[in-house]
N, CA and C atoms as a LAMMPS dump frame, in Angstrom:
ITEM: TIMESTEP
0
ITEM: NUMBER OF ATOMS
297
ITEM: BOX BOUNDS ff ff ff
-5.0000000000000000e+02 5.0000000000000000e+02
-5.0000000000000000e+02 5.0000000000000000e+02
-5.0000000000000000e+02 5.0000000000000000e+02
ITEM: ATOMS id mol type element x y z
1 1 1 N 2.121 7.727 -3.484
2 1 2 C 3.143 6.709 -3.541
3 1 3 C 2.623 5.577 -4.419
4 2 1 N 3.157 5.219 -5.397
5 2 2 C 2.458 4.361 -6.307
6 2 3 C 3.822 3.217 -6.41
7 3 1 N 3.353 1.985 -5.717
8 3 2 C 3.701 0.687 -6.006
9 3 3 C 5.475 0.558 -5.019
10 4 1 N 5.389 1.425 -4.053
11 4 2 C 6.543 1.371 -3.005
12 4 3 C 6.36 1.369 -1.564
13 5 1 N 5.545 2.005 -1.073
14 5 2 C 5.412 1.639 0.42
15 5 3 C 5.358 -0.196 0.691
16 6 1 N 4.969 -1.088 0.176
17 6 2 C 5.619 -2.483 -0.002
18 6 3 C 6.746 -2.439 0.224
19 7 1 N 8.03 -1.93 0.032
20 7 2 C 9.46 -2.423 -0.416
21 7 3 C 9.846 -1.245 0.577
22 8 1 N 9.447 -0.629 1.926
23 8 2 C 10.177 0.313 2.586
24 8 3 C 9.865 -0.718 4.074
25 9 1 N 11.298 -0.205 4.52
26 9 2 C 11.545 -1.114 6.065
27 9 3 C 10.774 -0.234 6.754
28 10 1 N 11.16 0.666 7.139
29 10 2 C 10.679 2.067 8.064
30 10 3 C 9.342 2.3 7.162
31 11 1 N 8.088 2.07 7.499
32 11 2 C 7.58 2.964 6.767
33 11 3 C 6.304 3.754 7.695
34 12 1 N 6.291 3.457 8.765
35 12 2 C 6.179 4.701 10.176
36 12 3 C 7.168 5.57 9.991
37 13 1 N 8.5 5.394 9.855
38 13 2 C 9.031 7.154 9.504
39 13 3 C 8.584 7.717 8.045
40 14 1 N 8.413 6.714 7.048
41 14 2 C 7.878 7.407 5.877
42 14 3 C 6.542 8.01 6.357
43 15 1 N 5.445 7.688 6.613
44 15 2 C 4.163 8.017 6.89
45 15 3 C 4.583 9.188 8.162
46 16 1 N 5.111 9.277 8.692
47 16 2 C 5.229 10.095 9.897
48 16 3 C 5.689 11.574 8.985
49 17 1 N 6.609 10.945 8.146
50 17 2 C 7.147 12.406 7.615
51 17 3 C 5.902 12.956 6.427
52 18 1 N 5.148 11.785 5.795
53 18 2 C 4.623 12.504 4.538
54 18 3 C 3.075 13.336 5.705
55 19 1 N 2.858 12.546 6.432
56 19 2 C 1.623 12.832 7.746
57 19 3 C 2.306 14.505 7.903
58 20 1 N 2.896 14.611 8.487
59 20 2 C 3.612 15.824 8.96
60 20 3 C 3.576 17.08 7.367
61 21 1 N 3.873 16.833 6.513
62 21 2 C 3.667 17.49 5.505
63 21 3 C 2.42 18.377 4.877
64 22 1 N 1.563 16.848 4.907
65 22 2 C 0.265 17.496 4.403
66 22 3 C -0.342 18.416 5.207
67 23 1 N -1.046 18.953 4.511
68 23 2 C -2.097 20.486 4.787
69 23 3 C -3.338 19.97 5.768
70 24 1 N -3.655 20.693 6.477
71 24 2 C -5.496 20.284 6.964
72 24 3 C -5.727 19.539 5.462
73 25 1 N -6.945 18.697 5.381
74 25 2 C -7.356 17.95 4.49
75 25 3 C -6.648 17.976 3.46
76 26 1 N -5.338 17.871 3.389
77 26 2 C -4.434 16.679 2.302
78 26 3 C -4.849 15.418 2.151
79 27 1 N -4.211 15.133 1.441
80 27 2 C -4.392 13.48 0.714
81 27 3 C -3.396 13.123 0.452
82 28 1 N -3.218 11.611 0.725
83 28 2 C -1.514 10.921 0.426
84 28 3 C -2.59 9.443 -0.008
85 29 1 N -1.902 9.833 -1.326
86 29 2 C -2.764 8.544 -2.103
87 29 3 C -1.368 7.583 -2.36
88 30 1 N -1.87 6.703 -2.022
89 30 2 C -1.013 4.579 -2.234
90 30 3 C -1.621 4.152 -3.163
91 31 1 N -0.772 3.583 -3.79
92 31 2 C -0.867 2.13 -4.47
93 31 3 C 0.104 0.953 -4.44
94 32 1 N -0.687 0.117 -4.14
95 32 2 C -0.114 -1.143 -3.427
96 32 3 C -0.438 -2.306 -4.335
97 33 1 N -0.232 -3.992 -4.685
98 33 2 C 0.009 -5.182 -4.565
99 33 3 C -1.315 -5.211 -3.848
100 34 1 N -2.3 -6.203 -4.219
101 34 2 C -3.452 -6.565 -2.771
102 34 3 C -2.646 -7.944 -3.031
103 35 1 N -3.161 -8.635 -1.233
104 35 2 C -2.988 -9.619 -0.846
105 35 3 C -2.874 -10.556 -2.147
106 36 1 N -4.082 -10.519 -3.245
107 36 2 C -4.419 -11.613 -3.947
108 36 3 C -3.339 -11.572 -5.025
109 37 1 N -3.095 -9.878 -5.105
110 37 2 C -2.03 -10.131 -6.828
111 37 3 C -0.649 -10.476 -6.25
112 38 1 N -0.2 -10.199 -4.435
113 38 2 C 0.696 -10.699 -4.155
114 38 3 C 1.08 -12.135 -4.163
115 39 1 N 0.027 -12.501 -3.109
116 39 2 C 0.074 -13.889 -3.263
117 39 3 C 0.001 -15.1 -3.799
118 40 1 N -0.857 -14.804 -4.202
119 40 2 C -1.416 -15.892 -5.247
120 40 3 C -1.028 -15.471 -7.082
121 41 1 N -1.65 -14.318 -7.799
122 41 2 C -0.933 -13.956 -8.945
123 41 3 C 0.498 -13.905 -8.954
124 42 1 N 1.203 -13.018 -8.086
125 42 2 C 2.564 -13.221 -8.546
126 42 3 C 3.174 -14.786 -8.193
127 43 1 N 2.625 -15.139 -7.38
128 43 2 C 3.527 -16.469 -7.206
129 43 3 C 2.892 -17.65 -8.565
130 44 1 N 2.137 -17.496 -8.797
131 44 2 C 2.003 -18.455 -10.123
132 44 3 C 2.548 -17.81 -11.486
133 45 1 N 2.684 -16.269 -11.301
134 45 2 C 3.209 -15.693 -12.342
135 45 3 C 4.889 -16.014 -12.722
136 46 1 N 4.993 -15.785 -11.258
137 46 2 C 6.874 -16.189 -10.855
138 46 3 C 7.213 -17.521 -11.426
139 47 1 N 6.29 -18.729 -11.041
140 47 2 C 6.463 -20.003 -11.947
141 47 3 C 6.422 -20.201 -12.997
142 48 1 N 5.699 -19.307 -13.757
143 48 2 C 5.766 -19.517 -15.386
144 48 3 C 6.993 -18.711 -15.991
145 49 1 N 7.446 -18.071 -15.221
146 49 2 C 8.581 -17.36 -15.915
147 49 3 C 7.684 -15.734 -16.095
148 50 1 N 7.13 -15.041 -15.47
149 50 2 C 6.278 -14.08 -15.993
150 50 3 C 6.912 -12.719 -15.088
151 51 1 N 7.121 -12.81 -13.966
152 51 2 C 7.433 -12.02 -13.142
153 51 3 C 9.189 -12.887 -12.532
154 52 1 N 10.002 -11.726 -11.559
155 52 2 C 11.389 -12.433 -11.018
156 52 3 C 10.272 -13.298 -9.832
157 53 1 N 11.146 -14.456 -9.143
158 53 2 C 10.96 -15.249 -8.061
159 53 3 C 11.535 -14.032 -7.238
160 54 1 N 12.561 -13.187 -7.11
161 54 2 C 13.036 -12.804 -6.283
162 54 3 C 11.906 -10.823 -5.645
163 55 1 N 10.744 -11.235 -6.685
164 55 2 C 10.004 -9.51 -6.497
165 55 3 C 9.359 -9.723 -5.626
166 56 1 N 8.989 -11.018 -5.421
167 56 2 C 8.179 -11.122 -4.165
168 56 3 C 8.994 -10.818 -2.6
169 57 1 N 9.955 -11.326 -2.447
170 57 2 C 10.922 -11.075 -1.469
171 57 3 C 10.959 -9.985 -1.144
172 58 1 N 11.34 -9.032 -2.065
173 58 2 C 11.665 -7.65 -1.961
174 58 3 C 10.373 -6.579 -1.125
175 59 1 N 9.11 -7.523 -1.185
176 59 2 C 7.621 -6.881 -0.1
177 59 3 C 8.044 -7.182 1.09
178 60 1 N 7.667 -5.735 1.753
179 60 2 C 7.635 -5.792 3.314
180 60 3 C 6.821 -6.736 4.022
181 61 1 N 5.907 -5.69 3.368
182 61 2 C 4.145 -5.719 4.4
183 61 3 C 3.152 -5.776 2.78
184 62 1 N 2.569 -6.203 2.851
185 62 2 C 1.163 -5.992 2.133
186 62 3 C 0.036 -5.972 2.839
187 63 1 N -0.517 -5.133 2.703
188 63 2 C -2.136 -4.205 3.048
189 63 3 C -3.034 -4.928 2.613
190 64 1 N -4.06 -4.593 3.594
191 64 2 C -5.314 -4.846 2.459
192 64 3 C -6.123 -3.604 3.405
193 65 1 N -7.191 -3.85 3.339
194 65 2 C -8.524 -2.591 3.534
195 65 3 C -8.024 -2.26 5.069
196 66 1 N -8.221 -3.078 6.266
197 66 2 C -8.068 -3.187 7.591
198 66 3 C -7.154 -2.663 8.096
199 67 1 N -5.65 -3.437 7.493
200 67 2 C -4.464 -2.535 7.857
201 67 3 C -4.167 -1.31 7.547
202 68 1 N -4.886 -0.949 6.226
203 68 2 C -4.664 0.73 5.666
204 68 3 C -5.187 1.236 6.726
205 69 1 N -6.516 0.914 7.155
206 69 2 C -7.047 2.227 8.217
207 69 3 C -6.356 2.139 9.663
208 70 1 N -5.705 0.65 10.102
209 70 2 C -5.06 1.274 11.312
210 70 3 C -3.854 1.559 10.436
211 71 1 N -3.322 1.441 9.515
212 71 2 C -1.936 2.186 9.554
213 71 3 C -2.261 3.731 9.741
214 72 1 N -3.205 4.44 8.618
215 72 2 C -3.95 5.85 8.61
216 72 3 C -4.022 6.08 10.091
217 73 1 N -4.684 5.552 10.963
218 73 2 C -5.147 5.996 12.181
219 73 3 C -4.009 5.977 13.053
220 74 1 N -2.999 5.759 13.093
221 74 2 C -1.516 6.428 13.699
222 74 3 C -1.4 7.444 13.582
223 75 1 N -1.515 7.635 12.279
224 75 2 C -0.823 9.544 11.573
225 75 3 C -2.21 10.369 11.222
226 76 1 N -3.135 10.19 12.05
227 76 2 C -4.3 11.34 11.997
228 76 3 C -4.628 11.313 10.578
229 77 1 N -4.585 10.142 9.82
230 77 2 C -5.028 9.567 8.366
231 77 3 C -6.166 9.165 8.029
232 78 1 N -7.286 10.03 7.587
233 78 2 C -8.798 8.781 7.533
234 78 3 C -8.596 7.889 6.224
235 79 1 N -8.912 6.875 6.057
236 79 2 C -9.195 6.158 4.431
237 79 3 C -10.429 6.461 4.277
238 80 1 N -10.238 7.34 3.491
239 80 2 C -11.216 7.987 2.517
240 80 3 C -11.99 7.06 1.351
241 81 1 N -10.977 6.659 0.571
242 81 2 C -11.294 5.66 -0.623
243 81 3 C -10.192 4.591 -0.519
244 82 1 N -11.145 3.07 -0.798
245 82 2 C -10.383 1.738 -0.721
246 82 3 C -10.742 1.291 -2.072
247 83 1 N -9.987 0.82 -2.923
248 83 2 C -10.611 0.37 -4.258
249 83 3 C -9.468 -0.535 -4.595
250 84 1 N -9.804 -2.195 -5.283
251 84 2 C -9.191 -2.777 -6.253
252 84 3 C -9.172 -2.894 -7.952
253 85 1 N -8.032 -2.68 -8.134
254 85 2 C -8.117 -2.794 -9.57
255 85 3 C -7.322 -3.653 -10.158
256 86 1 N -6.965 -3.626 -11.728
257 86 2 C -6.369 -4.569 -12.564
258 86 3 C -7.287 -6.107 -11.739
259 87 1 N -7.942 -6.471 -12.155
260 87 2 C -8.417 -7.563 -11.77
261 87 3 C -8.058 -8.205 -9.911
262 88 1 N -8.58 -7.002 -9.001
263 88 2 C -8.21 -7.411 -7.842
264 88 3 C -6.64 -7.817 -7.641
265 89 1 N -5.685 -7.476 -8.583
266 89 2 C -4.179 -7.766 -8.283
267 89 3 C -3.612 -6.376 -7.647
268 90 1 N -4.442 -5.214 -7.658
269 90 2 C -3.793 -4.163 -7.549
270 90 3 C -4.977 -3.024 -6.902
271 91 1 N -4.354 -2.154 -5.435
272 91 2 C -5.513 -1.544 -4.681
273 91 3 C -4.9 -0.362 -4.637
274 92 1 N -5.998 0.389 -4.683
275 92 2 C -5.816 2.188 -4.301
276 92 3 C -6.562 2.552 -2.716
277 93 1 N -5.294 3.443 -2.256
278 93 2 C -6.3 3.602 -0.705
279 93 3 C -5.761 5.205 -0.594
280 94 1 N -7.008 5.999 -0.829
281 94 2 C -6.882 7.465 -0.206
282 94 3 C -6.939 7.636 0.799
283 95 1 N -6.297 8.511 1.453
284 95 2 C -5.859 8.965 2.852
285 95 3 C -6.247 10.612 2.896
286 96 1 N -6.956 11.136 3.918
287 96 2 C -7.383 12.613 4.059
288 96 3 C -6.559 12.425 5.467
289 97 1 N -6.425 13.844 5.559
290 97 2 C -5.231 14.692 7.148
291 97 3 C -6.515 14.487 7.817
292 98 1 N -6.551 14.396 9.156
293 98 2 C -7.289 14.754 10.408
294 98 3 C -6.808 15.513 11.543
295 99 1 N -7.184 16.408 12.019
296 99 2 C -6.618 16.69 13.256
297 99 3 C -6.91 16.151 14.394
């Protein structure tokens, strides 16, 4: 899922259904907004005219390291790999199946 689990209401039924899908050791790789490119980058970005005022709104939830693994640990999800990129504005979090 790259750059949408942010912008889903339900996203225990999303994770419940993609959880349910994967194989013994699947992977359901995210990409998310971190806290910092949410908060702080886009909102100074939004003031200069760089990004809409209204993209921020449109985020549910934003993640960071902590919440990925209890979200994972609902749906028998380990976080495998946590990584920021684009200058800490933007995080990758791998997810492996568990039984």
């Amino acid at each position: 899922m790259v750059a949408v689990i942010e912008h889903i209401w339900n996203q225990k039924f999303l994770l419940d259904q993609v959880a349910d899908m994967l194989n013994p050791s699947g992977r359901l790789i995210i990409t998310t907004p971190s806290p910092f490119g949410n908060d702080v980058v886009h909102a100074i970005g939004a003031n200069l005219g760089l990004f809409a005022k209204l993209a921020v709104a449109d985020h549910v939830v934003i993640y960071n390291r902590r919440r990925f693994k209890i979200l994972g640990n609902q749906f028998h999800l380990k976080l495998k790999l946590y990584k920021r990129f684009q200058f800490f504005c933007n995080q990758l979090a791998v997810f492996e199946k568990f039984e």
